[in-house]
C-alpha positions in Angstrom: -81.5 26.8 19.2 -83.0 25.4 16.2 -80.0 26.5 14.2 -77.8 24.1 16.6 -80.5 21.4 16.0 -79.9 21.8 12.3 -76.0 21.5 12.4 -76.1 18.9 15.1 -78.0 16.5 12.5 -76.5 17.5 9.3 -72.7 16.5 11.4 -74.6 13.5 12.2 -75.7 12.4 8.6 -72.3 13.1 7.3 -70.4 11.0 10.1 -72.9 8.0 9.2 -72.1 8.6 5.2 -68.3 8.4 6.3 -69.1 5.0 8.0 -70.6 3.5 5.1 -68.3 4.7 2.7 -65.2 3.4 5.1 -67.3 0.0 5.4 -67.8 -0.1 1.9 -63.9 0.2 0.9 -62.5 -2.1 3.4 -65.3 -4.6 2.2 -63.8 -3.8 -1.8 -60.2 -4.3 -0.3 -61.5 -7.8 1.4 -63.3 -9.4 -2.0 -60.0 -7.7 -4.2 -57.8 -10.5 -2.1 -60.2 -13.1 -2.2 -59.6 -13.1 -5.7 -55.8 -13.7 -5.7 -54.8 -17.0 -6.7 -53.5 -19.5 -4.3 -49.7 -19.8 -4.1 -46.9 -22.0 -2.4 -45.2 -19.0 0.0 -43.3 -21.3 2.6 -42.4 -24.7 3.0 -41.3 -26.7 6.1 -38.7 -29.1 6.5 -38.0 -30.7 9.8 -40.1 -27.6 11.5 -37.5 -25.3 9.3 -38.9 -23.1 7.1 -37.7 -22.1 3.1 -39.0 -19.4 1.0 -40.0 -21.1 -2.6 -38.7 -20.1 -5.8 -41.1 -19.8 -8.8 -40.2 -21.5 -12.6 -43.8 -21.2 -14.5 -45.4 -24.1 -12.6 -42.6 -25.2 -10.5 -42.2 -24.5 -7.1 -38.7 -25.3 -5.8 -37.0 -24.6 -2.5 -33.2 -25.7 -1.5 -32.1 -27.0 1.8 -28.5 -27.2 3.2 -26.2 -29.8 0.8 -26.3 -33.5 1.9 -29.5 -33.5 3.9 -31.5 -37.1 3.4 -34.9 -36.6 1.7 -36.1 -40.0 2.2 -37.5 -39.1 5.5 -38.7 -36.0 6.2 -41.6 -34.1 7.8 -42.9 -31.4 5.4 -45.5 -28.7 5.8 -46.6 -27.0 3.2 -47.8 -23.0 3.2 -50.1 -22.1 0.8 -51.8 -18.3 0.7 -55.5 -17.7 -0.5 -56.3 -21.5 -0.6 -55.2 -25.0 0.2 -53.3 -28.0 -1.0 -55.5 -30.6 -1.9 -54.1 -33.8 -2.4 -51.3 -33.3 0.1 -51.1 -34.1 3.8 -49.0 -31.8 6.3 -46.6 -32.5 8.8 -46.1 -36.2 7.5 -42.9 -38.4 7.2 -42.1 -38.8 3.7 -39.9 -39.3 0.8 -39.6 -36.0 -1.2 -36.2 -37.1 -3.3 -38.4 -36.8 -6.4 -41.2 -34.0 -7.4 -44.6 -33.7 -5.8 -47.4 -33.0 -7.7 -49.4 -30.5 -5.7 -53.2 -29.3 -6.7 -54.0 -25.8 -5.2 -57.4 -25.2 -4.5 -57.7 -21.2 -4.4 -60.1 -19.1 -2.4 -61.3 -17.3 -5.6 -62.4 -21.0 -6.4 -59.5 -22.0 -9.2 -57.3 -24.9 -9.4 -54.0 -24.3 -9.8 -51.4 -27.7 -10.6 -47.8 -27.4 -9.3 -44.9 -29.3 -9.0 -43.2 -29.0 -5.6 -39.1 -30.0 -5.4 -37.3 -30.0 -2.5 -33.3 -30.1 -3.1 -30.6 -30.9 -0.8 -27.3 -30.9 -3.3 -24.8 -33.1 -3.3 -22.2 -33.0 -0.6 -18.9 -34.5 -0.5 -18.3 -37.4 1.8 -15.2 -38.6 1.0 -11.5 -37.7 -1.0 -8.8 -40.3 -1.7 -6.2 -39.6 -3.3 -3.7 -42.2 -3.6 0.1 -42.3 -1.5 -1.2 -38.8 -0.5 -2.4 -37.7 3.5 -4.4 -34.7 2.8 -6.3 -32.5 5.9 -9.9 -31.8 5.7 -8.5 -28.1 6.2 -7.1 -28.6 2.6 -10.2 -29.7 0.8 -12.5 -27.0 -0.4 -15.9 -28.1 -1.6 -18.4 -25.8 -2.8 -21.9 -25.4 -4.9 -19.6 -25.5 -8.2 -15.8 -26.6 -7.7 -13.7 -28.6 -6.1 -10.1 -27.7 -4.9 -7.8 -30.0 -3.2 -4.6 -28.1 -2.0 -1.9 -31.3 -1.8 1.8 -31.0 -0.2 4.0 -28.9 -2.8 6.3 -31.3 -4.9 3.6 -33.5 -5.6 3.6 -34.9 -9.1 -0.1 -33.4 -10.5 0.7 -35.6 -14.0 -0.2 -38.8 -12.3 -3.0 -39.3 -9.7 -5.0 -41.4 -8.7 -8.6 -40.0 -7.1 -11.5 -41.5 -5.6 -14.8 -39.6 -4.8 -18.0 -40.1 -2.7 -21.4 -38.1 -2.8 -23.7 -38.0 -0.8 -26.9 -36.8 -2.2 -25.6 -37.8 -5.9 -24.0 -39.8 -8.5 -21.2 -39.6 -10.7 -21.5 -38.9 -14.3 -18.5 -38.7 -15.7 -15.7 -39.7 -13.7 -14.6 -43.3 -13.0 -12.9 -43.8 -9.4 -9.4 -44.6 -8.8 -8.1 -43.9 -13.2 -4.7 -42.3 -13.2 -5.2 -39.4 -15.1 -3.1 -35.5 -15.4 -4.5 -32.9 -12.8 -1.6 -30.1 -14.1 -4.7 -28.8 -15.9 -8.5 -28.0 -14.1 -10.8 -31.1 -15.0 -14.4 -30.9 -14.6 -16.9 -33.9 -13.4 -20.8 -34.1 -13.2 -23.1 -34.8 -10.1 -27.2 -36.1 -10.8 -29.2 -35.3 -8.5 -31.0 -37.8 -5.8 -34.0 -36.7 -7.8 -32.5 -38.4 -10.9 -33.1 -35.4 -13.4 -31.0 -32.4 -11.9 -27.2 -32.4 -13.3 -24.7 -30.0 -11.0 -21.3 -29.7 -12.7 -18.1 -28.9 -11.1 -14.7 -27.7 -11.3 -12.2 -30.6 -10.3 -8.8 -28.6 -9.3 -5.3 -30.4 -7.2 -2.6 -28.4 -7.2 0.1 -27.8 -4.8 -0.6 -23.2 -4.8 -2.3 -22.8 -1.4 -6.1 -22.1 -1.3 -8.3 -20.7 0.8 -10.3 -17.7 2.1 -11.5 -14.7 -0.3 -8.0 -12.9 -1.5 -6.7 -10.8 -4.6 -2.9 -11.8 -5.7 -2.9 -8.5 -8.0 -4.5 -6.4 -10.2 -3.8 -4.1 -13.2 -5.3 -1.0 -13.4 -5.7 0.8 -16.9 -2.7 -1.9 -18.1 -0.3 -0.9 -15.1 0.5 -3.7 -12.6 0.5 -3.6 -9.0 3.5 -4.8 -7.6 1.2 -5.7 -4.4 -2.1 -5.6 -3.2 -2.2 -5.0 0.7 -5.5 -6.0 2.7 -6.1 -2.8 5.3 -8.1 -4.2 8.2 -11.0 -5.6 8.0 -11.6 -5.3 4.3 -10.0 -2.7 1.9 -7.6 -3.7 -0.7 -4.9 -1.3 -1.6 -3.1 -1.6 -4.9 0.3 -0.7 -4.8 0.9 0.5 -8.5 4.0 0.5 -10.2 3.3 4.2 -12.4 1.0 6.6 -12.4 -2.7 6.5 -14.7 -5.8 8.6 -14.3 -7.5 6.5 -11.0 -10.2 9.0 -11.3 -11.4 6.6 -14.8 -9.4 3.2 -14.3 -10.1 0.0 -16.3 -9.2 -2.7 -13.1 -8.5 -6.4 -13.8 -8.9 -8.2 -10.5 -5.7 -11.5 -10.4 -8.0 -13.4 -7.3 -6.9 -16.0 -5.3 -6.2 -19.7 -6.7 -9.9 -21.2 -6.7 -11.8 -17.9 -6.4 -14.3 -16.6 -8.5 -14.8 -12.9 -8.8 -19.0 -11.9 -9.2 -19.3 -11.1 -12.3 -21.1 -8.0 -10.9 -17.7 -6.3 -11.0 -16.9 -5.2 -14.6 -13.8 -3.3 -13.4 -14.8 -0.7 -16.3 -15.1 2.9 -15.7 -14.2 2.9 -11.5 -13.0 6.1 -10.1 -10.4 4.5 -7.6 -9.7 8.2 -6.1 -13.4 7.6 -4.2 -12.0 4.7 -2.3 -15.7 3.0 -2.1 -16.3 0.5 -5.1 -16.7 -2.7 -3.9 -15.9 -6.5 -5.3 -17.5 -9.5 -4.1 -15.1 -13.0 -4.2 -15.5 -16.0 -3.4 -13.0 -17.9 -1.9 -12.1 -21.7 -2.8 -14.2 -22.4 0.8 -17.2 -21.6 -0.8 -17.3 -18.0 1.5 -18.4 -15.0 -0.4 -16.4 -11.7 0.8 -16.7 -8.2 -0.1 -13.8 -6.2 -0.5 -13.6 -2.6 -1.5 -11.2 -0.9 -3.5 -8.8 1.6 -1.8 -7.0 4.8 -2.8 -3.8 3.6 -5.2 -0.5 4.2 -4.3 2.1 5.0 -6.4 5.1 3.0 -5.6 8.8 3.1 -7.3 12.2 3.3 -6.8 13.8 6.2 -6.8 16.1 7.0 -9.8 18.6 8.4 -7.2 18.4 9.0 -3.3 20.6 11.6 -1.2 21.0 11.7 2.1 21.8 15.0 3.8 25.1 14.1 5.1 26.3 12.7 1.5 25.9 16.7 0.1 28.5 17.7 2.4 26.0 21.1 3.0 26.6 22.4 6.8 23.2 22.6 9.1 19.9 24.2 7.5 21.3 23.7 3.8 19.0 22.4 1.5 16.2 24.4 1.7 14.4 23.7 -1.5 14.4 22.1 -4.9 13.3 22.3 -8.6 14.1 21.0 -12.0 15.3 23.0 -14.6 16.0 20.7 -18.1 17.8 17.6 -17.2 18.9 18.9 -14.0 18.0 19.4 -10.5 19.0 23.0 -8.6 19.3 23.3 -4.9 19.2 26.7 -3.3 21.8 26.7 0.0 21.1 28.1 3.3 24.6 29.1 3.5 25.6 31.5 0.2 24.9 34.3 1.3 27.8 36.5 -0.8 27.5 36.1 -4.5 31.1 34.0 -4.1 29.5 31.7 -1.5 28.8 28.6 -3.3 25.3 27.3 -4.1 22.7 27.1 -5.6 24.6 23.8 -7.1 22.9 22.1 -9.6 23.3 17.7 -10.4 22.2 15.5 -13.0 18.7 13.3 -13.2 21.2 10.8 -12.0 22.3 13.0 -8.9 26.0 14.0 -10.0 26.8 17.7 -9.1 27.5 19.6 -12.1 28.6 22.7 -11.0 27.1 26.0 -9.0 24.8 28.7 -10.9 26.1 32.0 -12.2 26.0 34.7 -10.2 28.1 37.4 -11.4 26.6 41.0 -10.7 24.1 39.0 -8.1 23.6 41.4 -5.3 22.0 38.8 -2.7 20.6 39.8 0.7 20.8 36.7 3.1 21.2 34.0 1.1 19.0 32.6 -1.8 17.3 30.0 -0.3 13.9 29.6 -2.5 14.2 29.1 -6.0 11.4 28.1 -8.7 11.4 27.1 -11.8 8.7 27.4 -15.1 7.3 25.1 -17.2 10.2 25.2 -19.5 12.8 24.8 -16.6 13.6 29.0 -16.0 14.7 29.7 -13.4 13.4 32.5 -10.8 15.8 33.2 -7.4 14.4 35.0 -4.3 17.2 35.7 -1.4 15.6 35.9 2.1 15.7 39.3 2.2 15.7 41.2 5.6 16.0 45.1 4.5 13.7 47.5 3.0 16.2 48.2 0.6 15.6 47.8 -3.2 15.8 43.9 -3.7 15.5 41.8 -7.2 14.4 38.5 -7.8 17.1 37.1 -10.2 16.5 34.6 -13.6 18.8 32.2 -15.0 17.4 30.9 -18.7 18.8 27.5 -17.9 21.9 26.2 -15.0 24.3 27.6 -17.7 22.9 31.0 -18.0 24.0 34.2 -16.7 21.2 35.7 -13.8 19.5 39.1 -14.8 17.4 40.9 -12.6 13.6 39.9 -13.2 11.7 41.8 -10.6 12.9 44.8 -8.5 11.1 45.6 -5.8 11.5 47.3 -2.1 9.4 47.6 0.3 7.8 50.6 0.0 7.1 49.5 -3.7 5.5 47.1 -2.3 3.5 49.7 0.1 5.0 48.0 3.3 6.6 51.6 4.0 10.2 51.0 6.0 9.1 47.0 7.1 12.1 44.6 6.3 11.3 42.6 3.4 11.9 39.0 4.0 10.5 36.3 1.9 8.6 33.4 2.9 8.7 31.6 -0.3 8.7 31.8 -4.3 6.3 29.6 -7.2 5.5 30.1 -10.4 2.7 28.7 -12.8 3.0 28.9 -16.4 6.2 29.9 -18.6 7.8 33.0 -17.9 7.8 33.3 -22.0 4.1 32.8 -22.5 1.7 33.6 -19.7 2.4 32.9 -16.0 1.6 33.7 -12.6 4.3 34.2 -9.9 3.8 34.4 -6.3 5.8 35.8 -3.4 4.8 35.3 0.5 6.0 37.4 3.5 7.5 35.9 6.5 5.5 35.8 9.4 2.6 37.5 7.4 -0.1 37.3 5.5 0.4 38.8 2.8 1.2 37.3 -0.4 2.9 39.3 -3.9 1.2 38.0 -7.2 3.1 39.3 -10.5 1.1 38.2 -13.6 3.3 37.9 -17.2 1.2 37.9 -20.4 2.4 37.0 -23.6 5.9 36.9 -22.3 5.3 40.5 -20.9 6.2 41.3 -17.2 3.8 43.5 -15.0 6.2 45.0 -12.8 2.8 46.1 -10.2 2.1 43.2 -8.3 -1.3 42.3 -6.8 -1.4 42.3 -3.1 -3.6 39.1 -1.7 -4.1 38.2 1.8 -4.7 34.1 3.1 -6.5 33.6 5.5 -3.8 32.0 7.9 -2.5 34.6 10.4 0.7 34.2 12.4 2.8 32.2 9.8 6.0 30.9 10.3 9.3 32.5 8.0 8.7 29.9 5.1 5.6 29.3 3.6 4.3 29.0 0.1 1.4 29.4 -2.0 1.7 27.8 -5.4 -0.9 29.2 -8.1 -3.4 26.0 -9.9 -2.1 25.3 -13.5 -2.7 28.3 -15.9 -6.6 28.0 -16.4 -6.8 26.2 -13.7 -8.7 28.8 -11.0 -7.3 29.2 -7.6 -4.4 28.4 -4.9 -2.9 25.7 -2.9 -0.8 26.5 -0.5 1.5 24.5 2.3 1.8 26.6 5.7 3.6 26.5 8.8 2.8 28.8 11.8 0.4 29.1 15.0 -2.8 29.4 12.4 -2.5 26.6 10.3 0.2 23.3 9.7 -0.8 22.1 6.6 -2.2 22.1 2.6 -5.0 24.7 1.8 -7.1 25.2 -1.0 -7.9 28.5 -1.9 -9.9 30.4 -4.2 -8.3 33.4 -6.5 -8.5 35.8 -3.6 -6.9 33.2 -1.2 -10.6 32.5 0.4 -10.5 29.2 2.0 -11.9 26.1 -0.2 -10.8 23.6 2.2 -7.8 22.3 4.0 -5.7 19.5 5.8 -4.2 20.6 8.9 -1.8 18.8 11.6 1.4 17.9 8.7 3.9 20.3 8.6 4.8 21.0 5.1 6.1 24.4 3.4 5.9 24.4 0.0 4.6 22.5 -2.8 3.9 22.3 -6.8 1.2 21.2 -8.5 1.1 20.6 -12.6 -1.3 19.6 -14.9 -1.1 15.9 -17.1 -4.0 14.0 -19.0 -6.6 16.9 -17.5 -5.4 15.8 -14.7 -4.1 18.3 -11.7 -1.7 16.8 -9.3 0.0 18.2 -6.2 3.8 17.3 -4.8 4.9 18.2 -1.6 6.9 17.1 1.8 5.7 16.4 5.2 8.5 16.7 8.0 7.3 14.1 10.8 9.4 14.8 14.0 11.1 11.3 15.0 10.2 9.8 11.9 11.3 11.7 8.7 10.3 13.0 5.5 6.7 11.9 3.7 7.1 12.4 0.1 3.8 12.8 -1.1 1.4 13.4 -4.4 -2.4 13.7 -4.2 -5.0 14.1 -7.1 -6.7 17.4 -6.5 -8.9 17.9 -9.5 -12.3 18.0 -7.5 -10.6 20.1 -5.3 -11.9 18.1 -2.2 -10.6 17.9 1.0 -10.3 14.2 0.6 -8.1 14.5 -2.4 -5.4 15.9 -0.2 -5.9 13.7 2.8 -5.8 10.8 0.7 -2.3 11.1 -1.5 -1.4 8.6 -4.0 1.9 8.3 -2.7 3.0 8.7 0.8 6.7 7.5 1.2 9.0 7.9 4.0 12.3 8.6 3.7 13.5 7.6 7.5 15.4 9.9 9.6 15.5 11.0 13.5 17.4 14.2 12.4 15.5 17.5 13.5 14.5 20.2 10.5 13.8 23.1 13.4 13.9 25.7 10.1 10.7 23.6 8.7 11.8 24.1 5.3 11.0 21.3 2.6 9.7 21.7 -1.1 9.4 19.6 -4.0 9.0 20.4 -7.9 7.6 17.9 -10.5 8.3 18.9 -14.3 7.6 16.8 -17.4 11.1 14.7 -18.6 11.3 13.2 -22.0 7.8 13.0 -22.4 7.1 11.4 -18.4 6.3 12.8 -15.4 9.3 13.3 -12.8 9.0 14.6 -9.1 11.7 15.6 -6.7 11.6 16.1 -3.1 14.1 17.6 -0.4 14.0 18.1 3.1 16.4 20.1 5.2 18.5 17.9 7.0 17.2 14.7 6.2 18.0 14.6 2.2 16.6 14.3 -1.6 14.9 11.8 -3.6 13.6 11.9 -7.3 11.6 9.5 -9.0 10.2 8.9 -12.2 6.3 8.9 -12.4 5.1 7.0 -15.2 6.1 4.3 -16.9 
């Protein structure tokens, strides 16, 4: 019992120590404010209140433009003390300084000087023989704009102005003078010491709201800017630069001022999330934000399906090789059936590769081509037979069998070959990567060359997309460039997948329907061609940036053209092929059915 007595009045002592020591800091926090000086934190106009701003000794607040000052009921906040000299909620004249003494709870003076602003505000525009709208007169806190009807002679106008809240400096009413050219006029104050200067600009552009007429980004020009609701501004650009590190000049609206917050330096475009503040010639500040760039060109030549004269289900891919452009055919399926033809950069046919001593096995309809424009052939297969994948040097060349294979090389046993696809990475003379997909499967064939060398043993991979359709692709990442991307059709997956270098999935776009693609390397750059087939609508000929290897890099292409068509490409097959051309970029895309274009890149 005694021990409980002892424990009971030691918790006691300590809970009454706590007290005082509690007591004792709130008491320090209480004497620590009574020692702050007194300060002006609000002030009261009309009952409406306005948070001051502080200049050494000054202590101004502005109210809305063209307010009178000669009569006006002011209270005056002031924290840890109290005006002196100064009466509250009294009618008075405040268009000059107040001279306020602060007597502080810590028992300082403090002197201030208290101005309330109202600036100027325009109350009247003349401009002589001219009717102009209020709608067309933009006034703000440092410009004037006065949009008059278009034809009107700038060179000789007469203008009157009226102020409320101010005087004119500089500018004499009614003078004929030359407004071609922005003129600028000064404003004092009602408080006969505060000078506002302004931007005088008539012209016969139209002004308004916030708006961008172009930009230029790393020197290329847009050849339009397109606002996408509510906000983002999309710069059409007229050739391709690295977005991911643009230098962007912002052309605003006549009148508008851009915040110089925006340097335009260093701005990764491909994020779709910098932002630029603008104000228009109303006065209105507006953010906008900066959208994904889209390349946008004309083609150097456009086919349409019909003009190749191919039957049904021709044209199942593309690539360049040199200055031409090959196109496998559905239909040459004996080595004297014609096809693949090849055309000029400007989309003549020049004739039909070689294939004498071509053993082919169902048509070649998948071709690809290296980084030096070689040629690689794979025929669709359909037999477990022996089978070679033929190469032509250039379109001039005579084919030679490249890789022999059969399917139980391949360890399929007695399963039909049938290819799904063919790509390349690299040069066939150097070191490259080749790739070779199974229709309907899985599995994908990777031979690797090094040094020029061939090895004949392929590696087997497996994607992770089961139940593919017949054609397919996956296209190897630029040599040193880790990884696959590849374009699927099939119950598993419609659409671009990045993948690591055993095919693992990275990430992916699903819902397009696209079945092959190339992607090259420019500037440190990586960049990705292929073609969407839209049912009803046509082919989307697109190009994304996929250096980051992000999902939104694919889902967000910087180009996404349609070339228009209602006719049906039930085989899915579409490809397209980019290849540096006399020092540019160049990308071609086809689409079974519906037809071929090929632009040029960069300017």
């Amino acid at each position: 019992m005694k021990c409980i007595n002892a424990i009971t009045t030691k918790l006691t002592v300590l809970l009454l120590l706590m007290v005082v020591m509690f007591s004792a800091c709130k008491k320090g926090d209480e004497l620590n404010r009574t020692y702050e000086g007194a300060k002006v934190v609000g002030v009261k106009v009309n009952g409406e209140l306005f948070l001051p701003t502080y200049n050494n000794n000054d202590v101004s607040i502005i109210i809305p433009a063209g307010r009178d000052l000669s009569k006006v009921k002011v209270q005056v906040l002031v924290a840890n003390g109290e005006a002196q000299n100064f009466n509250n909620n009294q009618i008075m004249d405040v268009r000059k300084p107040i001279a306020l003494t602060l007597s502080g709870s810590d028992g300082a003076n403090k002197a201030v000087v208290l101005k309330i602003q109202s600036p100027p505000s325009l109350s009247n525009l003349i401009v002589e023989g001219l009717t102009i709208p209020k709608s067309d007169i933009y006034f703000s806190a440092n410009s004037l704009i006065v949009q008059v009807p278009a034809g009107t002679n700038l060179t000789n106008l007469k203008v009157t102005l009226g102020f409320v809240n101010g005087t004119l400096q500089d500018f004499t009413n009614g003078t004929a003078l030359d407004y071609t050219n922005q003129r600028t006029f000064k404003i004092k104050g009602v408080d006969e010491s505060t000078i506002y200067s302004y931007d005088l600009i008539i012209t016969t552009e139209k002004v308004g709201p916030a708006s961008v007429r172009s930009m230029t980004i790393n020197g290329v020009a847009t050849d339009s800017v397109v606002v996408v609701a509510p906000s983002t501004l999309v710069p059409y650009v007229k050739g391709l630069t690295d977005f991911s590190n643009s230098k962007v000049t912002i052309v605003a609206g006549f009148g508008n001022r851009i915040n110089s917050a925006f340097t335009g330096t260093n701005v990764n475009l491909l994020l779709g999330a910098s932002k630029v503040k603008i104000t228009g010639s109303d006065g209105i500040e507006r953010e906008f934000t900066l959208g994904v760039p889209q390349l946008s060109m004309v083609p150097l030549f456009e086919t349409k399906y019909d003009d190749f004269g191919f039957q049904l289900n021709d044209l199942t891919g593309v690539a360049i090789s040199g200055n031409n452009i090959v196109i496998p055919n559905y239909t040459a399926i004996a080595p004297t059936a014609v096809g693949p033809n090849f055309y000029s950069l400007a989309g003549v046919q020049q004739g039909v590769l070689n294939k004498t001593g071509v053993v082919i096995f169902n048509s070649i309809r998948k071709i690809a081509t290296d980084s030096k424009g070689v040629i690689l052939g794979v025929s669709l297969g359909l037999t477990a037979n022996s089978q070679s994948i033929y190469r032509w040097d250039n379109v001039n060349a005579v084919a030679t069998p490249y890789i022999t294979f059969s399917s139980a090389s391949l360890g399929l046993g007695t399963t039909a070959f049938r290819a799904a696809g063919i790509n390349i990475a690299g040069s066939l003379d150097g070191d490259a990567l080749i790739t070779v997909g199974l229709a309907q499967k899985a599995d994908v064939f990777v031979w690797k060359v090094t040094g020029g060398v061939l090895d004949p043993n392929p590696t087997k991979l497996t994607h992770p997309y089961a139940s593919t359709g017949f054609y397919w692709s996956v296209e190897p990442l630029p040599i040193g460039t880790p990884g696959y991307i590849g374009a699927f059709s099939g119950t598993s997956l419609n659409g671009i997948a990045s993948l690591t270098n055993t095919l693992g999935e990275i990430t992916k776009q699903s819902g397009i329907s696209a079945t092959d693609c190339k992607a090259i390397k420019l500037n440190g750059r990586t960049y990705l061609a292929y073609t969407v087939y839209s049912s009803g609508k046509g082919a989307f000929f697109r190009i994304s940036d996929i250096t980051d290897n992000q999902a939104a890099s694919i889902q967000n292409p910087i180009m996404n053209v349609l070339m228009p068509s209602i006719q049906a490409n039930g085989n899915l097959t579409m490809d397209a092929d980019m290849a540096i051309i006399g020092g540019k970029l160049h990308a071609v895309f086809a689409c079974t059915n519906i037809g071929l274009r090929f632009y040029k890149l960069e300017l």
